[in-house]
RONU-408182 format. One line per field, with one value per residue (C-alpha): x negated, y negated, z negated. Coordinates in pm, 1 decimal. Last residue first. Layout:
N
x <- c(X,...)
y <- c(Y,...)
z <- c(Z,...)
// end
This chain:
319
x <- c(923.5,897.4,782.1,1056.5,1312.7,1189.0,1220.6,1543.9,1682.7,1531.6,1709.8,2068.7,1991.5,1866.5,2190.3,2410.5,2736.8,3054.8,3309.8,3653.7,3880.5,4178.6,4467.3,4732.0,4705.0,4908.5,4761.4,4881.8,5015.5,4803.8,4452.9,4605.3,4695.0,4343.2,4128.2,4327.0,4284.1,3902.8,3819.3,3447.6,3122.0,3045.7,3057.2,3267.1,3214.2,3441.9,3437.8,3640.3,3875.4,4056.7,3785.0,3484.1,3394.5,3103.7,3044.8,3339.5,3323.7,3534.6,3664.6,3889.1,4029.1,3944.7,3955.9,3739.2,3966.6,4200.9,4221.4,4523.2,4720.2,4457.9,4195.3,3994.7,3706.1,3627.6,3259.1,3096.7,2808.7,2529.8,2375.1,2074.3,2151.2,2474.1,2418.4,2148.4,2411.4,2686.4,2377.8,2281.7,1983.6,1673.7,1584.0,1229.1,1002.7,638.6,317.4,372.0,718.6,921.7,1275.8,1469.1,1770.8,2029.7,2303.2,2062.8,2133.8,2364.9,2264.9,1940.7,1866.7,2072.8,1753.3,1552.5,1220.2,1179.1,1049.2,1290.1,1231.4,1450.3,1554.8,1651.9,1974.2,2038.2,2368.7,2364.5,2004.2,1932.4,2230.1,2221.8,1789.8,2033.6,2276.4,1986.4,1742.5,2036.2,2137.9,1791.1,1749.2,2038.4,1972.4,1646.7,1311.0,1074.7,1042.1,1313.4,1100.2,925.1,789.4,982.3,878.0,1082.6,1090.8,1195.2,975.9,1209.0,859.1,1010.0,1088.3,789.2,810.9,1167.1,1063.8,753.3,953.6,1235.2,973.1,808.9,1119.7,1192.0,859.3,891.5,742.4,455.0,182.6,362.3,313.3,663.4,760.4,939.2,1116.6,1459.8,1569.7,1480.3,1818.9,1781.7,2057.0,2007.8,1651.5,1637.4,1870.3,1683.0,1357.4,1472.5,1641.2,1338.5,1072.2,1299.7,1273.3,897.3,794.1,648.4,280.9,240.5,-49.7,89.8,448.9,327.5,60.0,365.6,576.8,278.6,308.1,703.7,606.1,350.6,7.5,-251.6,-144.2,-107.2,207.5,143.1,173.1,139.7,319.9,677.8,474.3,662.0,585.9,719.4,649.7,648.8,400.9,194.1,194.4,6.6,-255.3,-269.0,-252.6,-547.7,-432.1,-41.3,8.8,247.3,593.4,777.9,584.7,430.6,254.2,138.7,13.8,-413.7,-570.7,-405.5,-533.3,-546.8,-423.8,-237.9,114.0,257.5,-44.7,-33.8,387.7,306.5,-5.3,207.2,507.8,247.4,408.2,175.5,445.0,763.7,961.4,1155.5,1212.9,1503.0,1646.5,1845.5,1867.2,1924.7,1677.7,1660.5,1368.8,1206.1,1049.0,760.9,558.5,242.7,94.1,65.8,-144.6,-382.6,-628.6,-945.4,-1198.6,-1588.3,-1798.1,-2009.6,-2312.5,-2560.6,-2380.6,-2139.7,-1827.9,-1773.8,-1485.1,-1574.4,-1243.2,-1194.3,-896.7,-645.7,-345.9,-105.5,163.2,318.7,511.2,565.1,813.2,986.7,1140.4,1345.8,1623.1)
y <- c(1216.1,1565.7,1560.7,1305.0,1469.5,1843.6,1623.2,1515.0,1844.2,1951.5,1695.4,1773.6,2116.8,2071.0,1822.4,2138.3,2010.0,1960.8,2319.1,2267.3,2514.8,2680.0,2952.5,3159.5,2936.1,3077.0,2866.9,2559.3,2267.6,2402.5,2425.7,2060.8,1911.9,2070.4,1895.0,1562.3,1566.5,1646.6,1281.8,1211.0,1145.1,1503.1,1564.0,1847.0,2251.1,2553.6,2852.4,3140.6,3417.4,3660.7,3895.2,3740.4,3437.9,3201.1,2831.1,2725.1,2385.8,2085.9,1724.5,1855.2,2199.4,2471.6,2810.3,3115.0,3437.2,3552.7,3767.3,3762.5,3542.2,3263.1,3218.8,2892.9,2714.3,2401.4,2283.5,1952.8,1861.3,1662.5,1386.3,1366.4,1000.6,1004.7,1305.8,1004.1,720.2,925.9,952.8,614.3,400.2,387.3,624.4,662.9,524.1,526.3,708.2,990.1,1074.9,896.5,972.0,678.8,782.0,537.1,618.9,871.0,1148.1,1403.1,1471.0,1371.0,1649.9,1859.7,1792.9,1954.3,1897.2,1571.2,1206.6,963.9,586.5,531.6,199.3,166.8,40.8,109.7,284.5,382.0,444.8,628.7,809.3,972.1,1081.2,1262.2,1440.1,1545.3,1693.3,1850.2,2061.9,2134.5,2286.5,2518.6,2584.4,2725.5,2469.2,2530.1,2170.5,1963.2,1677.8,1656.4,1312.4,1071.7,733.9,522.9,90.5,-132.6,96.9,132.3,252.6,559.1,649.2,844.2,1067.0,1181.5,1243.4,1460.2,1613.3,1740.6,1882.0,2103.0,2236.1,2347.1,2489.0,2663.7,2564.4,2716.3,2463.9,2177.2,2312.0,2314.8,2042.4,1918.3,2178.0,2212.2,1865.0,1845.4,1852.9,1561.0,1379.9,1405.3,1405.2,1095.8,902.5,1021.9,890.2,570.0,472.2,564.3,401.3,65.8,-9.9,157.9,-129.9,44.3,-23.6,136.9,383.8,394.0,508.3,707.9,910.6,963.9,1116.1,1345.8,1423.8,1494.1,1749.0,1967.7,1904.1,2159.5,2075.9,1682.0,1596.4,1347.7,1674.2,1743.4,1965.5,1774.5,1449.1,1205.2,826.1,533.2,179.5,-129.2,-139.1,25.0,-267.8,-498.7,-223.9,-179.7,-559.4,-539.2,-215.6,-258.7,-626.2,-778.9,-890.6,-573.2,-381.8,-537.4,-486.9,-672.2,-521.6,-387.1,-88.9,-39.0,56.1,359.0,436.0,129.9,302.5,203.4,289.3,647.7,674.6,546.1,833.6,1096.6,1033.7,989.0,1233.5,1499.7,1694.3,1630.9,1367.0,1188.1,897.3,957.3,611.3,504.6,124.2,-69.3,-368.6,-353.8,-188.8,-313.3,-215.7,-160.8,59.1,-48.5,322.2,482.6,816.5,718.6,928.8,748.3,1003.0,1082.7,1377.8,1614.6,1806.8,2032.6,2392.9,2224.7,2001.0,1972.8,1742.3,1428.8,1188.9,884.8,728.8,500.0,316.3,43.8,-165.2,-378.2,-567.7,-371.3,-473.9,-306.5,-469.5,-644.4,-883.1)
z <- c(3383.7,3241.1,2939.0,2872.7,3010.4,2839.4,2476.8,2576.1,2685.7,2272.5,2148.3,2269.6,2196.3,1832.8,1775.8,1844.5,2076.1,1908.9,1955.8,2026.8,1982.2,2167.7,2141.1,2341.0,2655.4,2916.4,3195.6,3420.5,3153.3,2853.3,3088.1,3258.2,2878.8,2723.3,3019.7,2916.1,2560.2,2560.1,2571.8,2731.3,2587.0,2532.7,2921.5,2951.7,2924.6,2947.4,2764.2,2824.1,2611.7,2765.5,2896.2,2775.1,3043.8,3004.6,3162.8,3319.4,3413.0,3312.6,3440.3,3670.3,3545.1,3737.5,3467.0,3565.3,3724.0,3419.0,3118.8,2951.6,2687.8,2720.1,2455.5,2521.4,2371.9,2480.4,2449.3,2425.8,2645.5,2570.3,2826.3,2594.5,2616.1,2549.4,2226.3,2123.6,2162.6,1920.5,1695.7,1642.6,1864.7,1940.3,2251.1,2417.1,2144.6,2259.2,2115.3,2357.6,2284.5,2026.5,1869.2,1696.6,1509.2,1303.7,1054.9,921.6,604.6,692.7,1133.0,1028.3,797.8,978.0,1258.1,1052.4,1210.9,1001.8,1018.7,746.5,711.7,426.8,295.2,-85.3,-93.8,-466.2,-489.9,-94.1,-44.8,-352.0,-318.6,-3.7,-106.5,-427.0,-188.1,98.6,-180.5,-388.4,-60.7,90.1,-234.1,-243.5,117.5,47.9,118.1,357.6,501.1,294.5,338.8,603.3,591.0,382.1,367.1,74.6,112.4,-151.2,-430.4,-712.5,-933.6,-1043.8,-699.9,-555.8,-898.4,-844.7,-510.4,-566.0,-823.5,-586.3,-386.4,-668.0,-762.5,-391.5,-352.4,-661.7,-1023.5,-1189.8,-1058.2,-1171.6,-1526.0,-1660.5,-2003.6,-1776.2,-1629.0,-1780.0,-1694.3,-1357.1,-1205.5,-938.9,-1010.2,-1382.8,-1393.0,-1148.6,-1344.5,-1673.9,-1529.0,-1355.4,-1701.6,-1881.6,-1655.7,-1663.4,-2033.4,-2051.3,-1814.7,-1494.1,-1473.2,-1188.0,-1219.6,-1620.7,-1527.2,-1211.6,-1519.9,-1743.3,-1469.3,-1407.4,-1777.9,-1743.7,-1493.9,-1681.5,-1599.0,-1377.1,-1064.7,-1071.2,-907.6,-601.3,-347.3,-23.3,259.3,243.9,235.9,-38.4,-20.1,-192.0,-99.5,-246.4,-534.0,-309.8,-60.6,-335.9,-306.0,55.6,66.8,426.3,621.7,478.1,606.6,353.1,413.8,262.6,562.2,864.6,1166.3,1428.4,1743.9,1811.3,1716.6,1403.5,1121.9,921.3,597.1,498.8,459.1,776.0,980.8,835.2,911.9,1301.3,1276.0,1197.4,1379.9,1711.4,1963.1,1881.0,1777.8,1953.1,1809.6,1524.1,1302.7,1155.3,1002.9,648.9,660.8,366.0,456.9,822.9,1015.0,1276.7,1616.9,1890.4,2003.3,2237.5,2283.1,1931.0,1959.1,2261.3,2324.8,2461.7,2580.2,2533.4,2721.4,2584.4,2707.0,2565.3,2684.0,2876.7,2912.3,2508.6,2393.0,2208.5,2068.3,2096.4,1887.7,1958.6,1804.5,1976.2,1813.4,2017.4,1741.4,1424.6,1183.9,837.9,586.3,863.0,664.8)
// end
């Protein structure tokens, strides 16, 4: 079942830009032009781009905070611009640069406050609490004036605090943004959890692509208010046309390697590095290097996911 559905979706805005001392002129920019698709129940997607590419405003039009221009949209059944308060119930939100906690209150009072915004039966608040303190390791700073705790501490609160209410559907922008690797750990192992053990679906826009890489089964990346790929990882490193690389140490140095199937791409002395479509087997470039040089030692490195994005990103611009 699509929790999750937008139809042709378009968003614009005009916007005045100065062409003289007492003159301005008035243009159509158009952040979301005609996207479309869903979102299964379950689902754990990266939703990623270049910036400007319309993240933003797809995740604001989602939530009920602006409106489309035209398209159908849906979340959980409801439309989110005119049920924004039914859709509330639904939905969790946590913006890696904002905060739900209230400054001034220790944690386990802006706990409180979600319980009462929500009306979450005090049965079901205290399970959801002490699972999310216990995943989440929180238990030593409740009683901790939000303003007193780290960036990292602060974070994991925001999404303890988003899922109190077992909203069906959790939008995460950001959210390991300048977080330590300890944090960035517990974030990505707890937001696995919550959408294996409960199935909570996860609509996920970051600039980390690791966090993709551990978290999504699915990617969709959009460039100027359209999505240009929609589809799993293996399909994205296709249609970045990524390269994988082998890594060879022969027993002395020798002129570049000709393999079919390969390119030399750096030689160190002994050691080179040779590069192949990432799409294809490496087995039979290793049995010719094996066959016809005195291989010592070899690796196989995956391509980064940050370059196969990044040659997307130039495509696009590009074309």
């Amino acid at each position: 079942m699509a929790l999750i559905e937008l139809q042709d979706v378009h968003r614009t805005f005009t916007v005045r830009a100065r062409t003289g001392r007492f003159s301005r002129v008035r243009r159509e920019v158009r952040a979301v032009d005609g996207l479309s698709f869903t979102v299964e129940a379950g689902e754990c997607v990266g939703y990623i781009g270049p910036n400007g590419a319309g993240k933003s405003t797809t995740i604001k039009m989602l939530t009920g905070i602006l409106v489309p221009s035209s398209g159908r949209l849906r979340v959980a059944g409801v439309d989110p611009a005119r049920e924004r308060v039914a859709l509330a119930r639904r939905i969790g939100v946590v913006f890696g640069q904002r905060t739900t906690l209230w400054w001034d209150l220790p944690l386990r009072d802006s706990f409180e406050l979600a319980r009462r915004i929500y009306r979450i039966p005090d049965r079901r608040y205290r399970e959801n609490l002490g699972r999310c303190v216990e995943l989440l390791d929180l238990g030593g700073l409740l009683d901790t004036p939000v303003r007193q705790l780290s960036l990292g501490q602060r974070m994991r609160g925001d999404l303890a605090a988003a899922l109190l209410h077992d909203p069906q559907v959790l939008y995460l922008d950001e959210p390991t943004i300048g977080l330590d690797v300890v944090s960035k750990g517990k974030v990505r192992e707890f937001l696995r959890e919550v959408n294996r053990d409960r199935g909570t679906t996860v609509l996920l826009t970051t600039h980390d692509l690791t966090d993709i890489e551990q978290l999504c089964g699915r990617v969709m990346v959009i460039d100027h208010g359209r999505v240009v790929h929609d589809g799993g990882l293996d399909g994205l490193h296709a249609a970045g046309r990524s390269e994988r690389t082998l890594v060879v140490d022969l027993a002395e140095a020798r002129p570049p390697i000709e393999v079919a199937g390969a390119r030399v791409v750096k030689v160190e002395g002994p050691r080179q590095w040779l590069a192949f479509p990432a799409r294809e087997s490496a087995a039979p470039i290793v049995a010719e290097v094996a066959a016809r040089y005195p291989l010592v030692d070899l690796s196989v490195r995956e391509p980064a996911i940050e370059d196969v994005i990044a040659r997307m990103y130039a495509e696009v611009s590009i074309g």
